[in-house]
C-alpha positions in Angstrom: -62.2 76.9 55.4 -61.4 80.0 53.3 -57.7 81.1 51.9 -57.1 83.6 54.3 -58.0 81.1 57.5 -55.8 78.8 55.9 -52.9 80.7 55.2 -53.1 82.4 59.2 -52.4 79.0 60.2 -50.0 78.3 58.2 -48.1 81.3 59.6 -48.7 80.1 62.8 -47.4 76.5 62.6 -44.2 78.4 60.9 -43.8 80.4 63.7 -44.1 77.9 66.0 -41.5 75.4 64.3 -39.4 78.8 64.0 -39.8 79.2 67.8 -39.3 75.3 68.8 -35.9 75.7 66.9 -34.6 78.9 68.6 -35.9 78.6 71.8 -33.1 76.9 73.5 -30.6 79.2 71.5 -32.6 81.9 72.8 -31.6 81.0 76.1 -28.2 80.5 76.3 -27.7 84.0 74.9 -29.5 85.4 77.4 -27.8 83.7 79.7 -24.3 83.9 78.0 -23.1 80.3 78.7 -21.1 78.4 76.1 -20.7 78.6 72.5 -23.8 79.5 70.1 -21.7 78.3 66.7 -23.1 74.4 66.4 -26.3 75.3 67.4 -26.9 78.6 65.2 -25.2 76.1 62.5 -28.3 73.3 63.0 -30.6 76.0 63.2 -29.2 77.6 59.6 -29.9 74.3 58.0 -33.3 73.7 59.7 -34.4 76.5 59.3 -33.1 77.0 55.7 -32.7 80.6 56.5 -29.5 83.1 56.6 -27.2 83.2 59.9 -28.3 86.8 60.2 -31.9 85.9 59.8 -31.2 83.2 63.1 -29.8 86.1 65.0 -31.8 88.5 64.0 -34.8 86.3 65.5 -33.1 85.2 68.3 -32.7 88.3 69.4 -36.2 89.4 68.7 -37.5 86.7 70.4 -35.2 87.7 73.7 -36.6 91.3 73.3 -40.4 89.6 73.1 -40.0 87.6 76.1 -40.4 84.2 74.1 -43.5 84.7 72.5 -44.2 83.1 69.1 -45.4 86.5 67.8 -42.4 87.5 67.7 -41.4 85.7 64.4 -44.1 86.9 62.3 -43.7 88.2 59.5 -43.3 91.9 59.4 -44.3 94.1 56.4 -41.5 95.5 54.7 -41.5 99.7 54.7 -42.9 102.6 56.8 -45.6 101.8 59.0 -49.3 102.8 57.6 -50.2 105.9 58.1 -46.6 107.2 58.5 -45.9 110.5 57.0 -42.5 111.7 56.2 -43.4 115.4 55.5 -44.9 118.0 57.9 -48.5 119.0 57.6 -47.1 122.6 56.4 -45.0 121.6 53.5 -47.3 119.6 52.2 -49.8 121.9 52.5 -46.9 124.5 50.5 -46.7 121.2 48.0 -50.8 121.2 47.2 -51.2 125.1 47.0 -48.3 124.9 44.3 -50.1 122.1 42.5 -52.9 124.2 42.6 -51.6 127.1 41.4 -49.7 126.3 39.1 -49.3 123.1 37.5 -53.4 122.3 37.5 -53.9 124.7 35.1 -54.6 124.3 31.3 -51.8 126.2 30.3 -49.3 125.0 32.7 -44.9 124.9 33.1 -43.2 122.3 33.3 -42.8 119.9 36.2 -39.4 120.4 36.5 -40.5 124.4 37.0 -43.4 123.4 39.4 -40.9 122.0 41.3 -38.2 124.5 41.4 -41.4 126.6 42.6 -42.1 124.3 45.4 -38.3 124.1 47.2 -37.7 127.7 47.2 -41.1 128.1 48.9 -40.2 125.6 51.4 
């Protein structure tokens, strides 16, 4: 078996002790009945995680409908693929670059930059 195999389940008995743990916490918030202190306090220790870590879970898991999935890890940061500008400044950003800065004899970046805003 290769790292990666190993490590996948790995993850996966995680999850599933995670889930084994929260489940029954998982329903008596949905359902609202009695007091979620002791067992968000066992599952703290077990778990050997923050009490906002065991709520933020148990309420993922509620939103997931149960599943396991639902306590994988996530990556940290914008999804791939995510851009935070619009096509059209960046396109204003690269014709500036262009222009100005990719040049032997170029300004500073500080200029190229003040170049850049006041065209956007």
């Amino acid at each position: 078996m290769d790292n990666d195999s190993e490590s996948t389940v790995a993850v996966g008995a995680e999850e599933t002790r995670r889930a084994a743990v929260l489940r029954p916490l998982v329903q008596a918030f949905l359902k609202g009945t009695g007091r979620l202190e002791s067992g968000i306090n066992d599952a703290v220790w077990e778990l050997g995680v923050s009490r906002a870590t065991v709520w933020r879970w148990i309420k993922r898991l509620a939103e997931e409908g149960g599943r396991t999935s639902a306590l994988a890890p996530r990556k940290r940061g914008c999804p791939t693929g995510t851009t935070l500008i619009s096509g059209k400044v960046e396109a204003v950003i690269e014709a500036h670059l262009r222009r100005f800065f990719l040049r032997r004899e170029r300004p500073s970046l500080s200029r190229v930059v003040t170049e850049i805003r006041s065209a956007c």
